[in-house]
N, CA, C and O atoms as a MOPAC input file, in Angstrom:
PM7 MOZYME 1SCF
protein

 N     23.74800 1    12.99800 1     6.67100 1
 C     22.86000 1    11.84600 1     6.65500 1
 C     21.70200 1    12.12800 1     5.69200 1
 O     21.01100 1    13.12100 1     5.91800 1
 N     21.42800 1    11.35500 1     4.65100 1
 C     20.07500 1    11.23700 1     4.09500 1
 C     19.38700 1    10.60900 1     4.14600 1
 O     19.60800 1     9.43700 1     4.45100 1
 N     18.30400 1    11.03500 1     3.89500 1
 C     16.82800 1    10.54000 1     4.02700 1
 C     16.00700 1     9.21500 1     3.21300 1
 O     15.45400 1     9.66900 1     2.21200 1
 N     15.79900 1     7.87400 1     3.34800 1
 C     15.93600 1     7.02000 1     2.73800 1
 C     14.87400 1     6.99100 1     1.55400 1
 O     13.83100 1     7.60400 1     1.78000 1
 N     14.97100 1     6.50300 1     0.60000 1
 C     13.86000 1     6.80600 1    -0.47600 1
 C     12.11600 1     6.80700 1    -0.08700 1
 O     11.13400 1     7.38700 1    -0.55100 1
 N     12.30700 1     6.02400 1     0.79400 1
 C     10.94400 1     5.84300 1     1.05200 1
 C     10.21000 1     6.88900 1     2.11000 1
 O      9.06600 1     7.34000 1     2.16500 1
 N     11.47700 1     7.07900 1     2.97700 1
 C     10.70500 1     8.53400 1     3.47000 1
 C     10.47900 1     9.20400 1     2.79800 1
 O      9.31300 1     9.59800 1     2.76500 1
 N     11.46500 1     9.74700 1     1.84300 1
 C     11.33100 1    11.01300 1     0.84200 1
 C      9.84500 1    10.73300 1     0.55600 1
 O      9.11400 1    11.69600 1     0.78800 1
 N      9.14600 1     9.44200 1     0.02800 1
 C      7.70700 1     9.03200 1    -0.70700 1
 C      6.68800 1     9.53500 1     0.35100 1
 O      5.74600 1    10.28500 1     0.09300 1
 N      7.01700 1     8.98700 1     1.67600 1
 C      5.64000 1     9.83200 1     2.32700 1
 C      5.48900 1    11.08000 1     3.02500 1
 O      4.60400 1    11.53600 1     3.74800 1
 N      6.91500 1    11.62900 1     2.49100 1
 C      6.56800 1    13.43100 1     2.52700 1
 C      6.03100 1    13.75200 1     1.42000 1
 O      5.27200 1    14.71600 1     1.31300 1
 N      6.37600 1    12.94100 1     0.40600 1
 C      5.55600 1    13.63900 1    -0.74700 1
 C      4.19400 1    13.22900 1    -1.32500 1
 O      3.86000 1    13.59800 1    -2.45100 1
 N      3.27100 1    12.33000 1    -0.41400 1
 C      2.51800 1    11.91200 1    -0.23800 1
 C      2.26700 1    10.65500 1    -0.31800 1
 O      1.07700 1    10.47500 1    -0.05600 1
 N      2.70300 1     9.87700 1    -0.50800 1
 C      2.84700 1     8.15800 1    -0.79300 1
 C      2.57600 1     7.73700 1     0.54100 1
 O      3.01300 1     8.23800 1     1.57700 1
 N      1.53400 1     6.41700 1     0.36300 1
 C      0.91500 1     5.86900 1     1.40000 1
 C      1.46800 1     4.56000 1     1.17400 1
 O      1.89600 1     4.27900 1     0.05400 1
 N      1.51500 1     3.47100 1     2.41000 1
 C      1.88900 1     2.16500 1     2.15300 1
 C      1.08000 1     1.99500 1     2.08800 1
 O      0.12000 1     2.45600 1     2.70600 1
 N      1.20200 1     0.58600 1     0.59200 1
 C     -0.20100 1     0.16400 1    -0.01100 1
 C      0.06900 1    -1.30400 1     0.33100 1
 O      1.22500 1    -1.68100 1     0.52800 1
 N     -0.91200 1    -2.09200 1     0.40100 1
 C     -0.99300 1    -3.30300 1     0.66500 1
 C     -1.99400 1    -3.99900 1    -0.24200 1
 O     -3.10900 1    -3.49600 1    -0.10400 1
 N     -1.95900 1    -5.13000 1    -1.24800 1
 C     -2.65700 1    -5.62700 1    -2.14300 1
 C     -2.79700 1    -6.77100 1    -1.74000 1
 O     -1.69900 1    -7.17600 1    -1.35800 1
 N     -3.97600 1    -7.91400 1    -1.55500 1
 C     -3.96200 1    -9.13400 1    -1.66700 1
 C     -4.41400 1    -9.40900 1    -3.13500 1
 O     -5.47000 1    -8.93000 1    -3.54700 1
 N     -3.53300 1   -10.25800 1    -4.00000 1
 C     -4.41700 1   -10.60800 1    -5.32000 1
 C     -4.93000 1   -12.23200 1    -5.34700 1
 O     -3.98900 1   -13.01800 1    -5.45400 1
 N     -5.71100 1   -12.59200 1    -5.30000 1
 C     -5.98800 1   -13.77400 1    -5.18500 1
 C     -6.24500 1   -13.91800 1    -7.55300 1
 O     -6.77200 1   -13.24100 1    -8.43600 1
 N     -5.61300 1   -14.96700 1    -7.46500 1
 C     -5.41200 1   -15.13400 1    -9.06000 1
 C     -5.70800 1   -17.33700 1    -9.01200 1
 O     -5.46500 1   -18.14800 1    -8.11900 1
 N     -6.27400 1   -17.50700 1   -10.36400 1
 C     -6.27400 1   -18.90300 1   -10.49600 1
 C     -5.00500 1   -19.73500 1   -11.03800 1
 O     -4.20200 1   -19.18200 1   -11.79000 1
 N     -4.89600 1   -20.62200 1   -10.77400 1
 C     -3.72800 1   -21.51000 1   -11.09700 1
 C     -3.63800 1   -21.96800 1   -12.47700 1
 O     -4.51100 1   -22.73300 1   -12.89000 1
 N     -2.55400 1   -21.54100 1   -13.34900 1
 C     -2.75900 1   -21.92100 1   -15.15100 1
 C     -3.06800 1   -22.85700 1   -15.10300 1
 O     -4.17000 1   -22.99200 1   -15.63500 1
 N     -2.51600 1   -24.06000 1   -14.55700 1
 C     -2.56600 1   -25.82400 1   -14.69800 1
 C     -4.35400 1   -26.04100 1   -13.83500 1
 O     -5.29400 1   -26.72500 1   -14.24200 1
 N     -4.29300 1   -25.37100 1   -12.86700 1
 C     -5.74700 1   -25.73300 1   -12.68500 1
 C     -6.76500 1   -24.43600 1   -12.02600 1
 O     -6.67200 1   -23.91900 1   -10.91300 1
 N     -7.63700 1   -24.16200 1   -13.00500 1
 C     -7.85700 1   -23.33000 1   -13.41300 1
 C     -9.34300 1   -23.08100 1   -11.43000 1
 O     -9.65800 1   -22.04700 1   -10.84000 1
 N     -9.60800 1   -24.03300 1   -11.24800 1
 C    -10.72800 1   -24.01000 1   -10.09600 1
 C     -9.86200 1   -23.70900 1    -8.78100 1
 O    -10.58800 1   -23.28900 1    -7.88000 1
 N     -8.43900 1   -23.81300 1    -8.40100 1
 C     -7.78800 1   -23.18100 1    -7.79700 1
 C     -7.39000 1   -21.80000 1    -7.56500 1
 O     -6.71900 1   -21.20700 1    -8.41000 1
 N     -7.79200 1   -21.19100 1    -6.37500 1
 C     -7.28800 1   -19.92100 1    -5.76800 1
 C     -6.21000 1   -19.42900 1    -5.75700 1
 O     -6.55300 1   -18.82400 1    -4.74100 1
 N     -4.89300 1   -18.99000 1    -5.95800 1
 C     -3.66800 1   -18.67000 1    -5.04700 1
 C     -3.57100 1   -17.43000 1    -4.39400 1
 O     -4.66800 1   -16.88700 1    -4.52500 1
 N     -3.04800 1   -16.93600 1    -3.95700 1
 C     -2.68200 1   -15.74100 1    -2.71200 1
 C     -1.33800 1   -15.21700 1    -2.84000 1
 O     -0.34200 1   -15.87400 1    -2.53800 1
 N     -1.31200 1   -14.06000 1    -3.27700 1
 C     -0.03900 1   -13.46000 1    -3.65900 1
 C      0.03100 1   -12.20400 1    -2.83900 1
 O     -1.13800 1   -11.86100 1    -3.01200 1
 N      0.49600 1   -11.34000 1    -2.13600 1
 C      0.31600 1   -10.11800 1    -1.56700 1
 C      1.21500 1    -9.46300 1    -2.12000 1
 O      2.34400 1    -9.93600 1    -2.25300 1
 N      0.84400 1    -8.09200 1    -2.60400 1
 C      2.19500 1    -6.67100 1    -3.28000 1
 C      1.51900 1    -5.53200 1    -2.13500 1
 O      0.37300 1    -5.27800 1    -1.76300 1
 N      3.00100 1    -4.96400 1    -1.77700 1
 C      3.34200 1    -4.03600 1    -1.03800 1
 C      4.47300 1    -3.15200 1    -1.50800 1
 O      5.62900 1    -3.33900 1    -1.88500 1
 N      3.68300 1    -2.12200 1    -1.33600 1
 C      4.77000 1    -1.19800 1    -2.34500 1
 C      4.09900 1     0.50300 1    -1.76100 1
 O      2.87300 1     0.61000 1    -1.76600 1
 N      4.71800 1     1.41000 1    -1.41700 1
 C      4.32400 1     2.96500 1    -1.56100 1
 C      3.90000 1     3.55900 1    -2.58600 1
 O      4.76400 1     3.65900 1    -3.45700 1
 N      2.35800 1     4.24200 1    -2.98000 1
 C      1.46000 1     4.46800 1    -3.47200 1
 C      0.64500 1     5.55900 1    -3.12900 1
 O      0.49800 1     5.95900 1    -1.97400 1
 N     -0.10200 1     6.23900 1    -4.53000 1
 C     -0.87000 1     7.02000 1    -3.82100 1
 C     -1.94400 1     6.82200 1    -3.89200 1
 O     -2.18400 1     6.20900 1    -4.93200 1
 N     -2.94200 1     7.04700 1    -3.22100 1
 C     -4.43300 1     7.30600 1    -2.55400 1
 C     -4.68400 1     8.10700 1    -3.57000 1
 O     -3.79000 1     8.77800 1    -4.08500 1
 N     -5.84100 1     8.13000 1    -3.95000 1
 C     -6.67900 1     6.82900 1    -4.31200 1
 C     -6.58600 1     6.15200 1    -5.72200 1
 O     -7.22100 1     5.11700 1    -5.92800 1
 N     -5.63900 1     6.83600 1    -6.90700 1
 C     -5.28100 1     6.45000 1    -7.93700 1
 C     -4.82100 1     4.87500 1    -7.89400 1
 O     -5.33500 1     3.86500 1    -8.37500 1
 N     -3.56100 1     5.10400 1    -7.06700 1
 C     -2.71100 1     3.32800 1    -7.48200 1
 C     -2.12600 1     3.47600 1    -8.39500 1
 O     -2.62600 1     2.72400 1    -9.23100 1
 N     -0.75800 1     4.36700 1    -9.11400 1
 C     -0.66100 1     4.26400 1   -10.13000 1
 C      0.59800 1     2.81800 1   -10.11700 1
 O      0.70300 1     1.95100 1   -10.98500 1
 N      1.10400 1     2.90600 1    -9.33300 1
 C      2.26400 1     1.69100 1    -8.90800 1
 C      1.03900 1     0.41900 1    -8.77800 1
 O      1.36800 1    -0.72100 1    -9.10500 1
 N      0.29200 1     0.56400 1    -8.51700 1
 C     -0.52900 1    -1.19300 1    -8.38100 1
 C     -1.10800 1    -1.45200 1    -9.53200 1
 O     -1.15600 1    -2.61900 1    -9.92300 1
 N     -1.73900 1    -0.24900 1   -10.40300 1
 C     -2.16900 1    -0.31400 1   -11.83300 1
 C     -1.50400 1    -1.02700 1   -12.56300 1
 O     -1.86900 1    -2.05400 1   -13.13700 1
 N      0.14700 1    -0.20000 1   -12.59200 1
 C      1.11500 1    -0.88800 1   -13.22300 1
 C      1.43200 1    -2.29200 1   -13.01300 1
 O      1.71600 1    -3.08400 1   -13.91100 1
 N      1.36100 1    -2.56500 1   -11.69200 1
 C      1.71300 1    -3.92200 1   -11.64200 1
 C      0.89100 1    -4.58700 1   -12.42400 1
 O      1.31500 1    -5.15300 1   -13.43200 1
 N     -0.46600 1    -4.61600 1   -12.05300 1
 C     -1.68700 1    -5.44500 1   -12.22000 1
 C     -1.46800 1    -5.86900 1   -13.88500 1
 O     -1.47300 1    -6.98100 1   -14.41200 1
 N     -1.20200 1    -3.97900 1   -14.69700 1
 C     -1.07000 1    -4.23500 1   -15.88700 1
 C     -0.06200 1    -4.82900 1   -16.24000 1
 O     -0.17300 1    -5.50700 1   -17.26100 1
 N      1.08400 1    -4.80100 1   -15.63700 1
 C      2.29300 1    -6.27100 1   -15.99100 1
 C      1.73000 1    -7.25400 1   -15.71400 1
 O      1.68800 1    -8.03600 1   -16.66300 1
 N      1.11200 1    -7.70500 1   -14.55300 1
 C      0.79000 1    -9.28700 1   -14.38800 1
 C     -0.21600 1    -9.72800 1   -15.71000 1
 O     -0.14700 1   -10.81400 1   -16.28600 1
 N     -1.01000 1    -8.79700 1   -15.99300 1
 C     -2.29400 1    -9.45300 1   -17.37400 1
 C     -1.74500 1    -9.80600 1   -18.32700 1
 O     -2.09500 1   -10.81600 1   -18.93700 1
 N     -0.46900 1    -8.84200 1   -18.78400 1
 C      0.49700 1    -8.78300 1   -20.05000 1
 C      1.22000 1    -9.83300 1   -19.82400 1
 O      1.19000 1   -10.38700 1   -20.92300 1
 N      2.04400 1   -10.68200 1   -18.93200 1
 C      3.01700 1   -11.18100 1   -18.78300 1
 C      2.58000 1   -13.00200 1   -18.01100 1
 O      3.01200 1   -14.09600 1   -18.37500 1
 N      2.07300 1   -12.83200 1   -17.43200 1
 C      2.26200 1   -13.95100 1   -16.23700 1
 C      0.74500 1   -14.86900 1   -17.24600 1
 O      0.18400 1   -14.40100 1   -18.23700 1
 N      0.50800 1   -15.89200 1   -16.73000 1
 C     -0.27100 1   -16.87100 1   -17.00600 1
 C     -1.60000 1   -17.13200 1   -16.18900 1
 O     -2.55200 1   -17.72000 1   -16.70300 1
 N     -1.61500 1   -16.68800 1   -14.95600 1
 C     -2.28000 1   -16.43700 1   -13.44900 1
 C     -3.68300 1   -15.91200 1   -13.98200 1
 O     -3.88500 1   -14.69900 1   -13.91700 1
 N     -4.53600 1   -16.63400 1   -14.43400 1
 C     -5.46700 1   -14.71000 1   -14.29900 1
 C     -6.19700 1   -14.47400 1   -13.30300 1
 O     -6.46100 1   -15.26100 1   -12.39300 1
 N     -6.56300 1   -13.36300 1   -13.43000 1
 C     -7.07800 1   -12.26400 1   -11.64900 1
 C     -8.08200 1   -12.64300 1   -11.34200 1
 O     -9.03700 1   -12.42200 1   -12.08700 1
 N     -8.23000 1   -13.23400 1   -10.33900 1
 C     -9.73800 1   -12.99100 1    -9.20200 1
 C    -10.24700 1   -12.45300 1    -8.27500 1
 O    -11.36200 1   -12.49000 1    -7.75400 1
 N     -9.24900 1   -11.89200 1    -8.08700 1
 C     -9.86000 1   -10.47500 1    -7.12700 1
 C     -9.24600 1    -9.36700 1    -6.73000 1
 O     -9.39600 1    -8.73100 1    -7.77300 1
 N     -8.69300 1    -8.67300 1    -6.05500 1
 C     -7.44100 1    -7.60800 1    -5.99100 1
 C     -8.57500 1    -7.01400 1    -4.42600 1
 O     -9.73000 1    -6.60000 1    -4.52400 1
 N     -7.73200 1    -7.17100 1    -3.06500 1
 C     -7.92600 1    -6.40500 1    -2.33800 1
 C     -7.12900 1    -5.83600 1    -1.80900 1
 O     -6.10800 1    -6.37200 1    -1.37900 1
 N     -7.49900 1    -4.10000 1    -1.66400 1
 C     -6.32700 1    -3.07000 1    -1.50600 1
 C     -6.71800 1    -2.52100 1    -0.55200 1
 O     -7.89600 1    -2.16600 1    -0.50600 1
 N     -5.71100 1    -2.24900 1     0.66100 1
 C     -5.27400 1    -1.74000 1     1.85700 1
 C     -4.28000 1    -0.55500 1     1.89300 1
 O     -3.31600 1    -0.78300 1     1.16100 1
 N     -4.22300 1     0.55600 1     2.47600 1
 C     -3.34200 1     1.39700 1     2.70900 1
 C     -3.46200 1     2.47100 1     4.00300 1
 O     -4.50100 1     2.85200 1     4.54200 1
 N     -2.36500 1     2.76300 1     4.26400 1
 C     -2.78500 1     3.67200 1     5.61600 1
 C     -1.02000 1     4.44000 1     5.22800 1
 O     -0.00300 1     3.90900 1     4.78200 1
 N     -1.37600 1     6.15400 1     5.73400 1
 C     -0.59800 1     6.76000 1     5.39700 1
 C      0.58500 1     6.40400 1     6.88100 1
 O      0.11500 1     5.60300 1     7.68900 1
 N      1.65700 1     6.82200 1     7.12800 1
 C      2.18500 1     6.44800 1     8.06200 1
 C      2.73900 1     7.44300 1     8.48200 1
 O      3.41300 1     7.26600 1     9.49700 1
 N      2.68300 1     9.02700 1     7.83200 1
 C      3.44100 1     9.80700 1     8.45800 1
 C      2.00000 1    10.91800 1     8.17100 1
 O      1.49400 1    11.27500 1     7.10700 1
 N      1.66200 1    11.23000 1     9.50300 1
 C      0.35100 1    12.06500 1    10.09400 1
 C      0.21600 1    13.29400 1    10.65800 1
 O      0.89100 1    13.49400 1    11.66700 1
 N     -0.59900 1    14.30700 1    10.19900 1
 C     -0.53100 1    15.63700 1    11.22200 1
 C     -0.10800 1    14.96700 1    12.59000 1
 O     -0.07300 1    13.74100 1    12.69600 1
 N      0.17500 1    15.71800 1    13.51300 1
 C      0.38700 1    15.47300 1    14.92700 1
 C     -1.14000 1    15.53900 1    15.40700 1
 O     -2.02700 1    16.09800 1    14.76300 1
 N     -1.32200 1    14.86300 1    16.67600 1
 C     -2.57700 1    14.94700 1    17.11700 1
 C     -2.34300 1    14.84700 1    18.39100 1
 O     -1.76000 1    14.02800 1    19.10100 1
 N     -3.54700 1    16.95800 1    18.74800 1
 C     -2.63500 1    17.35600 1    20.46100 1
 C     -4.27700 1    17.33600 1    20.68600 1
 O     -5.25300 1    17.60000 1    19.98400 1
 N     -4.04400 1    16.85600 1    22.11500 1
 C     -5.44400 1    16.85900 1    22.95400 1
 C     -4.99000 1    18.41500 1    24.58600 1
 O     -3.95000 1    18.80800 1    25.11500 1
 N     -6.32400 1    18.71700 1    24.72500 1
 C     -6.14300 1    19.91500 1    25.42600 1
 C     -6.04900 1    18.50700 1    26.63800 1
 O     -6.46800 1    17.35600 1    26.51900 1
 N     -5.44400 1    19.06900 1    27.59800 1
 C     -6.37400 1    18.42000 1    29.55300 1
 C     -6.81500 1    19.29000 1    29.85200 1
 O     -7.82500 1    19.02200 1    30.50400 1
 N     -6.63700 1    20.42500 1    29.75400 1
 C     -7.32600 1    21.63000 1    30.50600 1
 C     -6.69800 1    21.58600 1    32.33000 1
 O     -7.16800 1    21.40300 1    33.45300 1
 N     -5.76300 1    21.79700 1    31.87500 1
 C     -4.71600 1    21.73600 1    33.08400 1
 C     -3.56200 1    22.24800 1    32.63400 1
 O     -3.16600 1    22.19100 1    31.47000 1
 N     -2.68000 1    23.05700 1    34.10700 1
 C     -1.32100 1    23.53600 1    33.38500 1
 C     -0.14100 1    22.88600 1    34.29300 1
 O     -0.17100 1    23.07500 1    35.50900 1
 N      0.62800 1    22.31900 1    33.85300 1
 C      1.66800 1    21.87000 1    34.55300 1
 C      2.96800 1    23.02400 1    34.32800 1
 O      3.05800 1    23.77500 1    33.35800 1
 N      3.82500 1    22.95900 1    35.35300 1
 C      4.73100 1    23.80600 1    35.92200 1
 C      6.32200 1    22.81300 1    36.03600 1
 O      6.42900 1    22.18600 1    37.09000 1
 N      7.18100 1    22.70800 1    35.29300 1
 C      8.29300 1    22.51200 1    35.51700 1
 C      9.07600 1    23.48400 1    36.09000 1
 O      8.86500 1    24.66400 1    35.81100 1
 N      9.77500 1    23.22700 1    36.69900 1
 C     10.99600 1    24.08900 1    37.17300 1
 C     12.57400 1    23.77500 1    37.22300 1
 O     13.35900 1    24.62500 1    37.64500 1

């Protein structure tokens, strides 16, 4: 069994990234739209959202009004709490 690409990304440090880009409408330019990119990334560079961003300027008609970026890693040290108690199986 292997390991699917995207795990492989957050052993090797890749965080899920979450982008809202809010961009204006070519035909009317005082309009907002709302686009969201989600994609695995690293903290704190972005080189995968860079890229995008830099395809969308080069390519698309949209231009940018804002870019808000979200990410949270999903695979974490473990986190052990003492009780200060000992339990006994048998």
């Amino acid at each position: 069994m292997k390991a699917s690409p995207e795990f492989r990304k957050q052993l090797e440090g890749y965080s899920l990234t979450t982008a809202e880009i809010l961009y204006r409408m070519p035909d009317h330019p005082a309009i907002l739209q709302s686009y969201i990119w989600q994609e695995y990334d690293i903290f704190p560079d972005f080189p995968a959202l860079k890229k995008f961003l830099e395809f969308w300027t080069r390519t698309l008609e949209g231009p940018l009004f804002r870019v808000t970026v979200g990410h949270c890693k999903l695979i974490k040290p473990a986190e052990l709490k003492a009780l200060g108690a000992e339990f006994r199986l048998h």
